[in-house]
N, C-alpha and C positions, 0 to 999 in steps of 0.2 A: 048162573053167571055171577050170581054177586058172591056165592062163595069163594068164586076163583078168584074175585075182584080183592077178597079179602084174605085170602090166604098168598095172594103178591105181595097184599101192603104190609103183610107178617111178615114175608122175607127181605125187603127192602128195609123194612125199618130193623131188623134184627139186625142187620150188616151196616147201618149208620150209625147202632147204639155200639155194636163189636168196634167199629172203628173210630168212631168219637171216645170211647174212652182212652186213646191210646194215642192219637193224633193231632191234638189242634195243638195250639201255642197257649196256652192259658194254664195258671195255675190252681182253678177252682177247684177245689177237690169233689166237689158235690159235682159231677158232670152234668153240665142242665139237659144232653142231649139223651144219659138214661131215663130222665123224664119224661123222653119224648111221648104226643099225645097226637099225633099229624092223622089229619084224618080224609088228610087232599087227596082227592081220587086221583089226580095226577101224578101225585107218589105212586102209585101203581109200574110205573116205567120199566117192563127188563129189563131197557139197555142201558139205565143211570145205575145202577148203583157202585161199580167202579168210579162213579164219582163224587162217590159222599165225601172219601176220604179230606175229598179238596175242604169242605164245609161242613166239617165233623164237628159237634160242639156249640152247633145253632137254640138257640131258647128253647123252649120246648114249646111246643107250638101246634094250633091245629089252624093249618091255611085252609084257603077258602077252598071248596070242593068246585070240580071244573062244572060241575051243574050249573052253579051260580055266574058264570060268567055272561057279562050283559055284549052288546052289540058295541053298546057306546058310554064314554066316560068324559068327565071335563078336561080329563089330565092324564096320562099314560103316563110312567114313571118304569123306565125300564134297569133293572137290576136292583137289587134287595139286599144292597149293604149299609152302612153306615147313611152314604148321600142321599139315595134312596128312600129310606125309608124317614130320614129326620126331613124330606122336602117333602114324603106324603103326608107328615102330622103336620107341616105349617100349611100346605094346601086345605085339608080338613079344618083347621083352625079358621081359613080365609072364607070357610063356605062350601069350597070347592067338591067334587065327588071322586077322587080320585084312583085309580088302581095301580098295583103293582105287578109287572111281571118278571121273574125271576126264572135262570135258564138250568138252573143247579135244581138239586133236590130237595135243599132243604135254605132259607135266606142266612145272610151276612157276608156272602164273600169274602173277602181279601181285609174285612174288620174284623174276622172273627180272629185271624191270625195275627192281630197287633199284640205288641207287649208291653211297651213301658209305657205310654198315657199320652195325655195330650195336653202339648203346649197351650196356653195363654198369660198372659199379663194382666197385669192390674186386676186380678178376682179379688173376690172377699175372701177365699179364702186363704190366699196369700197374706192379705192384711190381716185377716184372723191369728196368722203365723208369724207377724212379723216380718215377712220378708216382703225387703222393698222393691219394689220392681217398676218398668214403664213400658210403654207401648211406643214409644221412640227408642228405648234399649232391645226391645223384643226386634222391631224393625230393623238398626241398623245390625245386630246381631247372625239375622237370618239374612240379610243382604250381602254380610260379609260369609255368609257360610255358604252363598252361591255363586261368590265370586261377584259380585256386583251385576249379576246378567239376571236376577230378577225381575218381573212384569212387576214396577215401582207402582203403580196403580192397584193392581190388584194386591201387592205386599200391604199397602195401607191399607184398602179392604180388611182382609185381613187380622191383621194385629188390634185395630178399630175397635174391630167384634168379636175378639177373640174373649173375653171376658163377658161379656152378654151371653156365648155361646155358652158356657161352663153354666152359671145362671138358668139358661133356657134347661139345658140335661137335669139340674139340681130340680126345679121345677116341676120336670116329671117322673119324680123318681132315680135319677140317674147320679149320683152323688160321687163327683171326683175331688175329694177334698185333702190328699193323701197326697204328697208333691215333692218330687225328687228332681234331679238333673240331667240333663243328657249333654252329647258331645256338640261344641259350639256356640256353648251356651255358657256365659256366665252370671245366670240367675235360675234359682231353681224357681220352674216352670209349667212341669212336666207332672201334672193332676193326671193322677191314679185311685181307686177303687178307695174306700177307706183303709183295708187289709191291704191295700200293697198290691193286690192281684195285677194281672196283665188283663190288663185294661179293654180289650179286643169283644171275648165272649161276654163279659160282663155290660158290655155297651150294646152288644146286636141282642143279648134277651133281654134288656129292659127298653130297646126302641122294639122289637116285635112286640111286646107284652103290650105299649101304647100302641103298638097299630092295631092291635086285636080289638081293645079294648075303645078304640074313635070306632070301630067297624070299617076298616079300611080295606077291602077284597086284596090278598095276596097267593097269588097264584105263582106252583113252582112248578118246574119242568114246562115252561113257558118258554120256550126259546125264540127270541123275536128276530124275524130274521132280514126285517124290511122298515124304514121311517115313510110312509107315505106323503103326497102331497096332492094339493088339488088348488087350481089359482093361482101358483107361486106360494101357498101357505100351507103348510104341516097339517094335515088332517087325521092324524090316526100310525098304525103300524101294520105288519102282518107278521103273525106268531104261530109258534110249532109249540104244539103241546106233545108231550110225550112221545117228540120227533115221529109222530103219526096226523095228528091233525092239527091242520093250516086254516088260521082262521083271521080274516080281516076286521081290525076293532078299530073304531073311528074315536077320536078327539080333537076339539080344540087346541089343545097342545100336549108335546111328549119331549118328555125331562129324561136325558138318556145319563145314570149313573152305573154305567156296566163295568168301571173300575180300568186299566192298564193293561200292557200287553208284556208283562213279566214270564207270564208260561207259553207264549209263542215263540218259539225261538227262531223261527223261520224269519220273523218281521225281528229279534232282535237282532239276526247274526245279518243282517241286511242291510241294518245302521252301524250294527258297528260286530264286525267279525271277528273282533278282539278277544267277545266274552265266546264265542262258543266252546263248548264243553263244560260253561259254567254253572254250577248248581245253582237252583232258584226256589226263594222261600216262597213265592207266590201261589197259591189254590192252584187249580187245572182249569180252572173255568177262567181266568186270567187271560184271555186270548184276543182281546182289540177289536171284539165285536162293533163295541157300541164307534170306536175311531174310523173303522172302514164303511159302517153305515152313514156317519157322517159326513164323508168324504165323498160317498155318493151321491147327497145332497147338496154336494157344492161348499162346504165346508169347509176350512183349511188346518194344518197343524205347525205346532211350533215345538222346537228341541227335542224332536224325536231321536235323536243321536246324543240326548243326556239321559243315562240307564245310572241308577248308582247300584252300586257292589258293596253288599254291607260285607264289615269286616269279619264279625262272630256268629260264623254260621256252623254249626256240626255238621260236616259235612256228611255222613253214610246214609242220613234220612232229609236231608237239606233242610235243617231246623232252627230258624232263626232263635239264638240267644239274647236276649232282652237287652239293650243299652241300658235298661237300669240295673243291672248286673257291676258295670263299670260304675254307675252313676252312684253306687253307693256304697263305691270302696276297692272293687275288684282291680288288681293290676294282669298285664299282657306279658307272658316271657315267652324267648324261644325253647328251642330245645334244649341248649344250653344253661336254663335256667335263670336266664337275665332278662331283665327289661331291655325293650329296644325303640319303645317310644309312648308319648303321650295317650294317651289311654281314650283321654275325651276330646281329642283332637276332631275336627272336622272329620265324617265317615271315611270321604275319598283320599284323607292324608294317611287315617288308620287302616285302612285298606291296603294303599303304598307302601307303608312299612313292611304289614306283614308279608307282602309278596317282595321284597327285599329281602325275606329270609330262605335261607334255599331247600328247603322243603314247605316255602310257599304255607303255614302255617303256624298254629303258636297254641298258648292254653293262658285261659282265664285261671287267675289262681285268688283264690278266696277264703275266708275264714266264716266260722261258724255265726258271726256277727251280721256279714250279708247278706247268709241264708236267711237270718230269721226276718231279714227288712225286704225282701223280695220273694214276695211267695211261689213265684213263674219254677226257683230256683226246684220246689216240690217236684214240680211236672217234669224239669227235666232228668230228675231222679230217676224218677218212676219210667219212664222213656231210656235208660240204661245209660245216659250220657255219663254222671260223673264220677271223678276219682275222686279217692276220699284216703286220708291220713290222720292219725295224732296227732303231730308236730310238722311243720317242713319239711324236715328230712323223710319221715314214713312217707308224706305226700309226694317225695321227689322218686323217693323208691319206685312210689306205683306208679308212677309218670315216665320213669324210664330216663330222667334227667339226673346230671350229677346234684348230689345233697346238697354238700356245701355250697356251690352255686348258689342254689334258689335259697337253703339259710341266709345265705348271705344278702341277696335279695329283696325279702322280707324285712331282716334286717334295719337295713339301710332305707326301704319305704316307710317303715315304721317309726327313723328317724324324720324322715320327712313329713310327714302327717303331725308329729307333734311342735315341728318346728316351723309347718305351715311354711315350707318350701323345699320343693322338687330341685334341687342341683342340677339331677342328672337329663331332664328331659323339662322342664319347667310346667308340668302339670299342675293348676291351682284350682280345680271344681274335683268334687266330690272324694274330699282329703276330710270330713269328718270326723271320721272312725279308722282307726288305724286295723294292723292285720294279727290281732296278739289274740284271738279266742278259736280254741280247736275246738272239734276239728277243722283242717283243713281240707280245701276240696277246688277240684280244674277238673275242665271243659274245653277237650280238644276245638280247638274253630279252625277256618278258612273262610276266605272269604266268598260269598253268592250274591247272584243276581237277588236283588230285591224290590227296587220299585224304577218305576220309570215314567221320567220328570218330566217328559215330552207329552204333548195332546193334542187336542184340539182346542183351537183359541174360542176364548170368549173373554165378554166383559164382567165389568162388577154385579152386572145385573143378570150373571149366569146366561147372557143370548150367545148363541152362537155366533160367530161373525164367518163370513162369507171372504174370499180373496182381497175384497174392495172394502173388507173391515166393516161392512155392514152387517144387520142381526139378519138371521133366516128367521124369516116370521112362526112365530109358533114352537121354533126346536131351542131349547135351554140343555144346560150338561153342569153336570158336578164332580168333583173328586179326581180321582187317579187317572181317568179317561182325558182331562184336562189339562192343559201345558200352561207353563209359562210361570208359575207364581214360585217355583224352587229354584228356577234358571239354572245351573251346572252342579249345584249338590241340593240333598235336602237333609233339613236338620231332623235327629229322629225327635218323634213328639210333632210335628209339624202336618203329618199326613191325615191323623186321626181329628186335630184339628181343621183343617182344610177341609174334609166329607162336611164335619157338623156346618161349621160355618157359611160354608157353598153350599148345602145340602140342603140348610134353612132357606139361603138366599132363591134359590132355585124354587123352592114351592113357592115360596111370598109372590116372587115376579111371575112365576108360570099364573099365578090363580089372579095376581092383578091384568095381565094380559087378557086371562078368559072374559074377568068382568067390564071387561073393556069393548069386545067385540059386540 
């Protein structure tokens, strides 16, 4: 038996390292997931591993083996991304004893596919850089990027602790001190790896590496399929390991960070029928588990019918292209080879444009200067995305656009960057570096579904709130599964922030509520 046992976990993990090297969003050239060292008997699963691809590029990592799983814990934390796993180290931190269940094969979800980094204000290491920044500019900033329909409460949350957050990751190893811009933002914000990488994989292997390392039980192919209750109060869950055995695990309380409903398309063409047929950067495991568990506990949700549609997705493998792409220089033309709008505009205005164009699509056009500041730009080398040229005109050639155009183009941006103003479209962030170092090189986009602003309500203190806005005793939620704090857009850089800082929040209050009882 156990050689069968082990010659599964050979095939499973051979078709997670085949697909991680080729799939996630990250520019790491070192794939941490050929590392991998997983020695969970619940990786065994035949019927996962069609879905690694979703969380290809996870740490490398040995989860806990389903032998070791207890009866009962203080704390249930269900799903192993970013929220996840940064509210089991602040639980651990508190005392508390807490486990992870995670429904994929290998942890990070929907973090592992981030790419340009994560907003906050007023860090050190801004001021380390000079740049001045505030947590009343970060605020009314992201208010205005969602239209003013932001949860004002939770936004100060937020922005509050958004530099503590940076801090807390620096602390354990996790060092985002690399800071570029994103769209709707006029202060660069948006902390990234040292190298520039995409910021996603580099954050899920150094919070795995601390959950391993506190002893934190992380069990995958744990699909939970139930929040229990007992009294009117949250006692536990019930979970499917290996979509073969159902097992009822009791706690105190259960912290549900299972991420958004990006890859349902069923729940999103039901809010809004607009997008379907739209391609989605979301993992498979993206499905609103953890929303519709909630909701059976009496739960309620807000702005389920605000989805944003990033603009630069390649569309043939639905691959989000980095906003710090744009962020450090890159301009948008049509076919035609002209610009036709602001580049760092708010997502849902660049979005608008480029579906104003009537093939519904556009190309990233870039010089050898923003390669070398965006490392993500590697990965999607190697993934076959871009075109590449000498000059503009070679690059128009291979693009299939008239020369002179996009020369002209260039041109005339290149004026604009040194004269630190946009005539044509009034762009004034990430005009640094103009477009004068070949080669050059474009990235067909359109735009896809990407995240979805709607969730389940709660407070600052991560509790769920119930119809009558009261907390469900015992059930806390973090991250993307969560509504209300983007209101009608979100800014990119804002999500990745949002896991940590909910994330954190949600252990703190989950492990103060235990010691309470």
């Amino acid at each position: 038996m156990k050689k069968k046992t082990a010659a599964a976990l050979l095939l499973v993990l051979s078709v997670i390292l085949v697909i991680a090297g080729c799939g996630n969003n990250s520019s790491n050239t070192s794939n941490s997931a050929n590392e991998s060292k997983s020695k969970n008997s619940a990786a065994t699963a035949t019927n996962a591993p069609k879905e690694t691809e979703a969380v290809s590029g996870a740490s490398e990592a040995s989860y806990t083996p389903l032998d070791q799983l207890k009866e009962n814990y203080d704390i249930i934390i269900v799903g192993a991304g970013g929220a996840g796993m940064s509210a089991a180290l602040e639980a651990k931190a508190k005392g508390m004893n807490p486990v992870i269940f995670e429904k994929m094969p290998v942890a990070g979800g929907n973090t592992t596919k981030s790419s340009s980094g994560m907003n906050a204000s007023q860090t050190k290491f801004q001021k380390e850089q000079g740049i001045e920044d505030s947590n009343d500019l970060f605020y009314e900033e992201t208010l205005k990027g969602g239209h003013d329909t932001n949860d004002k409460e939770m936004l100060r949350f937020f922005v509050d602790n958004s530099a503590s957050a940076i801090d807390w990751l620096d602390s354990i190893g996790i060092r985002l001190n690399n800071i570029t811009i994103t769209g709707g933002m006029n202060e660069k914000r948006t902390h990234r790896p040292e190298d520039g990488s995409a910021v996603g994989q580099y954050l899920v292997k150094g919070l795995v590496q601390n959950v391993q390392e506190k002893g934190i039980p992380l069990f995958v192919n744990a699909d939970v399929k139930e929040i229990t209750q007992q009294d009117g109060k949250v006692n536990g869950v019930k979970v499917l390991f290996n979509q073969a055995d159902e097992k009822t695990i009791t706690a105190a309380a259960v912290v549900v960070t299972t991420g958004g409903f990006g890859a349902n398309m069923d729940m999103i063409t039901e809010v809004r029928p607009d997008l379907e047929g739209y391609v989605t950067t979301n993992q498979i495991g993206s499905t609103g588990d953890g929303i519709k568990m909630i909701l059976a506990m009496g739960g309620t949700t807000v702005d389920m019918d605000q989805i944003q549609v990033h603009p630069t997705v390649q569309q043939e493998k639905s691959y989000l292209i980095g906003e710090a792409v744009r962020g450090e220089g890159a301009i948008l033309v049509s076919s035609e080879g002209t610009r036709f709008t602001n580049e760092l505009n708010t997502r849902d205005k660049v979005t608008a444009a480029i579906n104003t164009l009537a093939e519904k699509s556009a190309y990233l056009v870039f010089d050898s200067g923003v390669k070398s500041r965006v490392k993500a730009i590697g990965q999607y080398e190697k993934m076959g995305f871009v075109i590449q040229g000498d000059t503009p005109q070679a690059l128009a050639e291979a693009m299939k656009v008239p020369a002179d155009k996009l020369q002209a183009t260039v041109d005339t941006w290149n004026s604009a960057v040194k004269n630190k103003q946009d005539a044509e479209f009034g762009r004034t962030t990430g005009m640094d570096n103009d477009l004068s170092a070949g080669p050059y090189y474009a990235i067909k986009i359109g735009p896809g579904i990407h995240y979805t602003m709607g969730g389940v309500k709660i407070n600052t203190n991560t509790e769920v709130l119930d119809k009558d806005g009261n907390p469900i005793t015992g059930l806390f939620a973090a991250g993307e599964v969560t509504g209300g704090l983007h209101g009608q857009n979100r800014i990119g850089g804002n999500s990745v922030a949002e896991i940590i800082i909910f994330g954190r929040q949600a252990g703190i209050k989950s492990a103060e509520f235990v010691k309470a009882q």
